[in-house]
DRENDO-1510 file (C-alpha; in Angstrom, 1 decimal, always signed):
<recs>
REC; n; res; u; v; w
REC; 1; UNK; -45.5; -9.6; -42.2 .
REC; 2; UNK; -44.9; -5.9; -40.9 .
REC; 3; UNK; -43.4; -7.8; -37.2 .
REC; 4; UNK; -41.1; -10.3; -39.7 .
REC; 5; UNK; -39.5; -6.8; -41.9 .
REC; 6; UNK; -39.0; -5.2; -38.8 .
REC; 7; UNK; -37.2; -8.4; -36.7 .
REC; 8; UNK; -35.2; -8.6; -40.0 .
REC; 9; UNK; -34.4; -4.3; -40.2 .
REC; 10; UNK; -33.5; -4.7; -36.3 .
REC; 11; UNK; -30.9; -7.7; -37.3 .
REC; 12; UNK; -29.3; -5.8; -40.3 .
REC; 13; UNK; -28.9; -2.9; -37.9 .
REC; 14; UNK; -27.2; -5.0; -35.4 .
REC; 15; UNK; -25.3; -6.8; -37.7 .
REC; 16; UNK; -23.6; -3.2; -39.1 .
REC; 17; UNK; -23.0; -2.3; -35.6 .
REC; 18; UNK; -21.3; -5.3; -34.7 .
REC; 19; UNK; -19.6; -4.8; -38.3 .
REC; 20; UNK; -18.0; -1.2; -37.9 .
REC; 21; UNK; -17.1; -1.6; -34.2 .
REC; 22; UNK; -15.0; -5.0; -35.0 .
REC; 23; UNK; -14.0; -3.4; -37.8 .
REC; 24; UNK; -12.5; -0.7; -35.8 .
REC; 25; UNK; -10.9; -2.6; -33.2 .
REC; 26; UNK; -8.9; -4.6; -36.0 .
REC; 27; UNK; -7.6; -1.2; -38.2 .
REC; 28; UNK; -6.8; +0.1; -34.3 .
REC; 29; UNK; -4.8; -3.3; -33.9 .
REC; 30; UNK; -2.9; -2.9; -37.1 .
REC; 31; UNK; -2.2; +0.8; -37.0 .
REC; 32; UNK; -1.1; +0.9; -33.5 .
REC; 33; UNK; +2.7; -0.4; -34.2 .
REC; 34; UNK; +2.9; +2.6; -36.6 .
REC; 35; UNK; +1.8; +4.6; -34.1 .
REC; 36; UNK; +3.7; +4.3; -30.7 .
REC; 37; UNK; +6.5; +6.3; -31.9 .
REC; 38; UNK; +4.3; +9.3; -31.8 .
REC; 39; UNK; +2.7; +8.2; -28.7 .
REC; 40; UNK; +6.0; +7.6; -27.2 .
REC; 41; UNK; +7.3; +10.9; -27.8 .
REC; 42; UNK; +3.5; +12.7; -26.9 .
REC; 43; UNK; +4.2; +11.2; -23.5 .
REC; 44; UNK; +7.9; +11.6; -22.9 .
REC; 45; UNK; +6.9; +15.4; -23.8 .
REC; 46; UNK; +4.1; +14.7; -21.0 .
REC; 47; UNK; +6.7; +13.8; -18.5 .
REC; 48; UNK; +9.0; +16.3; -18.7 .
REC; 49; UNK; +5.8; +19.0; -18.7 .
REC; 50; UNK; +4.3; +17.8; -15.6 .
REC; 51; UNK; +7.1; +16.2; -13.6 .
REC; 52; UNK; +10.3; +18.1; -14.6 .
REC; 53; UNK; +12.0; +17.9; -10.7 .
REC; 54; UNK; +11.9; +14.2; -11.1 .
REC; 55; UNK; +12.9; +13.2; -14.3 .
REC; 56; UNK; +16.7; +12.4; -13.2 .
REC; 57; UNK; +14.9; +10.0; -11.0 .
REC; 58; UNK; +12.4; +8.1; -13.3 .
REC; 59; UNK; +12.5; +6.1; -16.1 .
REC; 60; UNK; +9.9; +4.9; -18.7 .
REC; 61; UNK; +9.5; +1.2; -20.2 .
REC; 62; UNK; +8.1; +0.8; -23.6 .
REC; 63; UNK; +4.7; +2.0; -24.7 .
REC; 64; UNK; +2.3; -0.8; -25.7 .
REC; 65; UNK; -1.4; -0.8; -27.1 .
REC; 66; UNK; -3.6; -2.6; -24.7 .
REC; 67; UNK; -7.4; -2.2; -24.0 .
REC; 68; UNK; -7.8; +0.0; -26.3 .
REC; 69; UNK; -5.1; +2.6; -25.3 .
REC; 70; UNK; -1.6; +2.7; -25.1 .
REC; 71; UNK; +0.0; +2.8; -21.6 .
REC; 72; UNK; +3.4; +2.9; -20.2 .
REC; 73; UNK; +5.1; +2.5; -16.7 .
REC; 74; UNK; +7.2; +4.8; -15.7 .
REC; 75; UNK; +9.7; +3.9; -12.5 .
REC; 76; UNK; +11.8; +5.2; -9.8 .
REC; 77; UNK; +15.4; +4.3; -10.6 .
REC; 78; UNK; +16.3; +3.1; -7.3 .
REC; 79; UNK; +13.1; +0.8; -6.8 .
REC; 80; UNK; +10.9; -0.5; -9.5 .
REC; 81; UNK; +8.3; -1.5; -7.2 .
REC; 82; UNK; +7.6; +2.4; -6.9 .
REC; 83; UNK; +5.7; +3.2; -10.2 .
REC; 84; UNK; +3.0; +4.8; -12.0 .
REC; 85; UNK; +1.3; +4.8; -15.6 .
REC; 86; UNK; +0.4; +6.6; -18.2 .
REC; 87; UNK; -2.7; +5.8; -20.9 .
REC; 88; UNK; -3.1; +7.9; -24.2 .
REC; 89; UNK; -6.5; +7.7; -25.2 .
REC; 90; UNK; -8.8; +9.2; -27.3 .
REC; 91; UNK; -6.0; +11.7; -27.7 .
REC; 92; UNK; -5.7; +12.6; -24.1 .
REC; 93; UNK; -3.2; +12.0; -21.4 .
REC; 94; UNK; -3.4; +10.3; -17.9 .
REC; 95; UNK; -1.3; +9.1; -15.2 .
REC; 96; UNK; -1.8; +7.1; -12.0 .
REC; 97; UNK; +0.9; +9.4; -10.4 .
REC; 98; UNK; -0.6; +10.6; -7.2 .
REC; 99; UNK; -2.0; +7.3; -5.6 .
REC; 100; UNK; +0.6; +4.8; -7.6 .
REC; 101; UNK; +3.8; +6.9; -6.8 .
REC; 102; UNK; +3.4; +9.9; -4.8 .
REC; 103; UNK; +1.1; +8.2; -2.0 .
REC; 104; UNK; +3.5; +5.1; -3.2 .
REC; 105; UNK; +0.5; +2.7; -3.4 .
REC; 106; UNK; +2.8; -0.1; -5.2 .
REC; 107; UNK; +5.9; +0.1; -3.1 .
REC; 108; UNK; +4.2; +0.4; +0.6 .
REC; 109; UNK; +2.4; -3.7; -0.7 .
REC; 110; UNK; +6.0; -4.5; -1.5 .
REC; 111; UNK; +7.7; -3.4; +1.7 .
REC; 112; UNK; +5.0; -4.8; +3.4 .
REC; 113; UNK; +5.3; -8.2; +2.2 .
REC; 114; UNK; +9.1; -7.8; +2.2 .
REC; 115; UNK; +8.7; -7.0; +6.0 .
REC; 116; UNK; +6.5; -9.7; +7.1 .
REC; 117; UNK; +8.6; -12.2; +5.0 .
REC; 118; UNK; +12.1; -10.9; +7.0 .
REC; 119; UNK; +10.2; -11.1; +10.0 .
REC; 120; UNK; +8.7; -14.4; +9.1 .
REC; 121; UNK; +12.3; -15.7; +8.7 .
REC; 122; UNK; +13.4; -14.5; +12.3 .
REC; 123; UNK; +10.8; -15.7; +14.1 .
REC; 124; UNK; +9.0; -18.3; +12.1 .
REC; 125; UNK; +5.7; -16.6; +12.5 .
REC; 126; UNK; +3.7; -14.3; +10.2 .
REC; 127; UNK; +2.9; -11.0; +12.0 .
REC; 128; UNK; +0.4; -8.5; +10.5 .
REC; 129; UNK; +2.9; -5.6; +8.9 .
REC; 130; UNK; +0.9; -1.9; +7.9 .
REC; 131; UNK; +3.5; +1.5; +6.8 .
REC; 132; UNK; +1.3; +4.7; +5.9 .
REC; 133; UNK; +1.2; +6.3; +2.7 .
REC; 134; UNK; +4.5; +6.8; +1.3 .
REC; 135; UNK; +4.1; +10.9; +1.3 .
REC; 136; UNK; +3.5; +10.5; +5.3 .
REC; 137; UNK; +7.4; +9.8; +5.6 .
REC; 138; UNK; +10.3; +12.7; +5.5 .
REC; 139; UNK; +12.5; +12.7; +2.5 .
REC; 140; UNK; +15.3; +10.9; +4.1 .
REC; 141; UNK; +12.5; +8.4; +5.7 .
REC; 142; UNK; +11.8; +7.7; +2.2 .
REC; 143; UNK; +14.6; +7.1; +0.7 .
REC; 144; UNK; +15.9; +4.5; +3.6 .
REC; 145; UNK; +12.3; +2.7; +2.7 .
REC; 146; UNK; +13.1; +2.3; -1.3 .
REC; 147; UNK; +16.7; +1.1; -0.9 .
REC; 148; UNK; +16.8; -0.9; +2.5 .
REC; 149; UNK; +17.3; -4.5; +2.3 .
REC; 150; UNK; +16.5; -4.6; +5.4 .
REC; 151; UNK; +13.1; -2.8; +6.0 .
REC; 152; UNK; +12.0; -4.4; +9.2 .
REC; 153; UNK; +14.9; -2.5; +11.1 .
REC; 154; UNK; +13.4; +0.5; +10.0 .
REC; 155; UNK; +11.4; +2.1; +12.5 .
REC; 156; UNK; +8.4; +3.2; +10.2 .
REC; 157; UNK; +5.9; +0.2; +10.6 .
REC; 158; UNK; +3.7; -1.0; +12.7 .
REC; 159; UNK; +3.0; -4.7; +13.8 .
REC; 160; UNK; +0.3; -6.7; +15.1 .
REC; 161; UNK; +0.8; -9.5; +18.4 .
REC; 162; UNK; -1.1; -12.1; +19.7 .
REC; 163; UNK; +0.2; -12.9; +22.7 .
REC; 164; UNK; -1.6; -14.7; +26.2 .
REC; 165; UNK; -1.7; -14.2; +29.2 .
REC; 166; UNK; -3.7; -16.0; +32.3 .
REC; 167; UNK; -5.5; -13.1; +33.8 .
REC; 168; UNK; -6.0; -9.1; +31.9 .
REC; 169; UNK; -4.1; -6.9; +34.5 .
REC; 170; UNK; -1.9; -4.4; +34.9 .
REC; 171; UNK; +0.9; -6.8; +35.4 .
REC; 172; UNK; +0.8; -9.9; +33.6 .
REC; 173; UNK; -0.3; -7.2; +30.4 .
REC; 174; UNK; +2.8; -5.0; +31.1 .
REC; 175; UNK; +5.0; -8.0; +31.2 .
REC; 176; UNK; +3.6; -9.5; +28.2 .
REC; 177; UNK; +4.0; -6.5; +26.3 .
REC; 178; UNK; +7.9; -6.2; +27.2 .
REC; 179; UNK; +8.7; -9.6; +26.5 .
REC; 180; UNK; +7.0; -9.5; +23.2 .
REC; 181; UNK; +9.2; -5.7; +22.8 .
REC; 182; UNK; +12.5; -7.5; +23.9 .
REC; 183; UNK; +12.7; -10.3; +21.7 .
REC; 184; UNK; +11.9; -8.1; +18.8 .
REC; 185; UNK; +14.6; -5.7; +19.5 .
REC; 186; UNK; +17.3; -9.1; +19.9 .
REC; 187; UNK; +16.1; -10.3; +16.8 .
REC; 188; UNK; +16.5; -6.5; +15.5 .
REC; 189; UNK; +13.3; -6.3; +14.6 .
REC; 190; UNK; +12.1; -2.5; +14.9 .
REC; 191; UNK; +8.8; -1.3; +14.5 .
REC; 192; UNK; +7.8; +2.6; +14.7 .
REC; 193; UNK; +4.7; +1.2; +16.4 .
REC; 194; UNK; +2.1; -2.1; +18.0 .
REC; 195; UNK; -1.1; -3.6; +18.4 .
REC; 196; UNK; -1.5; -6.2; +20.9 .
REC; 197; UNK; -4.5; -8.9; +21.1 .
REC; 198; UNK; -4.3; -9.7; +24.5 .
REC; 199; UNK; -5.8; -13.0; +25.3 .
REC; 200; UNK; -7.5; -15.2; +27.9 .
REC; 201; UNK; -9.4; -18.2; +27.9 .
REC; 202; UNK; -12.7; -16.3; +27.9 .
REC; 203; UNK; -11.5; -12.5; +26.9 .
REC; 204; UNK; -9.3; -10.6; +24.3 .
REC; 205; UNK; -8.3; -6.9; +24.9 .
REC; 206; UNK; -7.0; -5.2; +21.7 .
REC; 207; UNK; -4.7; -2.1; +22.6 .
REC; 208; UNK; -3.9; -0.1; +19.3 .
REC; 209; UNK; -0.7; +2.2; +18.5 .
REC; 210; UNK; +1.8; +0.9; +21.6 .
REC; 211; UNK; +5.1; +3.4; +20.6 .
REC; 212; UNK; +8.3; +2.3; +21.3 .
REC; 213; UNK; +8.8; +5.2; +23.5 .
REC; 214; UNK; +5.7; +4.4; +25.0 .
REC; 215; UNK; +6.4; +0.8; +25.8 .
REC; 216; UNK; +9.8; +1.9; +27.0 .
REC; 217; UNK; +8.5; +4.9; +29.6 .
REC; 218; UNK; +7.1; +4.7; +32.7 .
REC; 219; UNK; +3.6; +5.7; +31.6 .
REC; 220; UNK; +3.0; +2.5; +30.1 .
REC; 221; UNK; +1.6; +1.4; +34.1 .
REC; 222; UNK; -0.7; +4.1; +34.1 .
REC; 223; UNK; -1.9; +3.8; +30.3 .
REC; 224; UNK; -3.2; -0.1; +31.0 .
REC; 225; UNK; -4.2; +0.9; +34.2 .
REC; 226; UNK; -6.6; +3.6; +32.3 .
REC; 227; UNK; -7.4; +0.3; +29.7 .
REC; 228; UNK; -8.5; -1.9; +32.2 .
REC; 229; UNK; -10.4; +0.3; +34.4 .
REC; 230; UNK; -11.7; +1.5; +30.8 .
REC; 231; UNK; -10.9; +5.2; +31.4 .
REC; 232; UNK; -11.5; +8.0; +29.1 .
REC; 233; UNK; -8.0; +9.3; +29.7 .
REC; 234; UNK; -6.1; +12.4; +28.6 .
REC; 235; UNK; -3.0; +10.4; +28.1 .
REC; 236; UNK; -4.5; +7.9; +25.4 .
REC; 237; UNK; -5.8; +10.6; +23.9 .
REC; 238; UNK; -2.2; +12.4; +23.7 .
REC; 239; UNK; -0.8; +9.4; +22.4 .
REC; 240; UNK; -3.4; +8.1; +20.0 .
REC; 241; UNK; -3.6; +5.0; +22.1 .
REC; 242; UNK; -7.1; +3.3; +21.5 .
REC; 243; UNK; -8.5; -0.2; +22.4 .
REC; 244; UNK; -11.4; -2.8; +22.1 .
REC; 245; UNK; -12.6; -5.8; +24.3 .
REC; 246; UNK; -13.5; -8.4; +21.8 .
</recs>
């Protein structure tokens, strides 16, 4: 009998829980149209607080309630795929500033795809695209990213090859490579740098970080002379050059 009052006490217990929190979430539901104007203007205040040298460039949507919270985007007037949010909650502020729009998490996916699909329409093959953070670029470098139609002129990216070849050395790599290098630049296509995977029938060399001045200098000989003969070199050292048999 004592087992049975206590199941039942344990029940009602749950039962209120499962009561008040419901019942919480519904008054939050209703009363959260009456409040966004206050929200609205707690974050705009927010904004200009933290973030007054870039107002002129930003530009808030509409707050919503969703999850729980209210949130808002808040984008860069000459690209909208360069944005970060802002959740009010529980009376505090948040933002998703520094990895969304300062590191430019959202707009370095975007240019990515936009440069593989340019690319893609040139040469009717998908290449592997990569740009660095956003912050990694000058000013002036970032601004020609957010309002270029034409990103893969832009030499800020690098790009990944699989090309062939009959036999890994020196020369059939070398001439590989410059092929590869010419055709790109005819088709004005103009990454900053390239990874190559090199293949044979029974071997693939990946050489990592290829610059343009690099490919285009007379040190390119000696730098997959230093691959093949697998060299611990000073010069791929200088130029961040690495590679991998695979």
């Amino acid at each position: 009998m004592k087992e049975q009052n206590k199941l039942t006490l344990q029940m009602s217990l749950l039962f209120f829980v499962v009561f008040v929190f419901f019942g919480v979430v519904i008054v939050n539901e209703k009363l959260s149209p009456l409040k966004i104007p206050r929200v609205t203007q707690k974050l705009e205040v927010y904004l200009k607080d933290n973030y007054e040298d870039e107002l002129d460039n930003l530009e808030m949507e509409k707050v919503v309630y969703k999850n729980l919270r209210y949130e808002t985007i808040v984008k860069n007037k000459d690209n909208n795929d360069l944005y970060f949010k802002l959740y009010y909650e529980n009376k505090k502020i948040t933002d998703t500033y520094k990895k969304d729009y300062v590191e430019g998490k959202t707009i370095i996916k975007a240019k990515e795809k936009e440069i593989q699909s340019n690319i893609k329409k040139k040469t009717n093959t998908i290449y592997k695209v990569k740009l660095n953070k956003l912050n990694s670029y000058t000013e002036s470098k970032q601004k020609e990213l957010l309002t270029s139609n034409k990103p893969e002129t832009l030499p800020l990216y690098n790009i990944e090859a699989n090309v062939s070849v009959e036999k890994l050395n020196i020369d059939n790599i070398i001439n590989v490579i410059s092929i590869f290098y010419e055709n790109a630049n005819e088709k004005n296509i103009t990454p900053k740098s390239f990874n190559f995977i090199i293949e044979t029938e029974k071997k693939k060399l990946r050489i990592n970080n290829l610059s343009r001045d690099i490919i285009e200098s007379e040190e390119l000989k000696t730098i997959i002379n230093d691959i093949i003969n697998k060299k611990e070199s000073k010069i791929l050292d200088d130029y961040k050059i690495s590679y991998e048999y695979l």
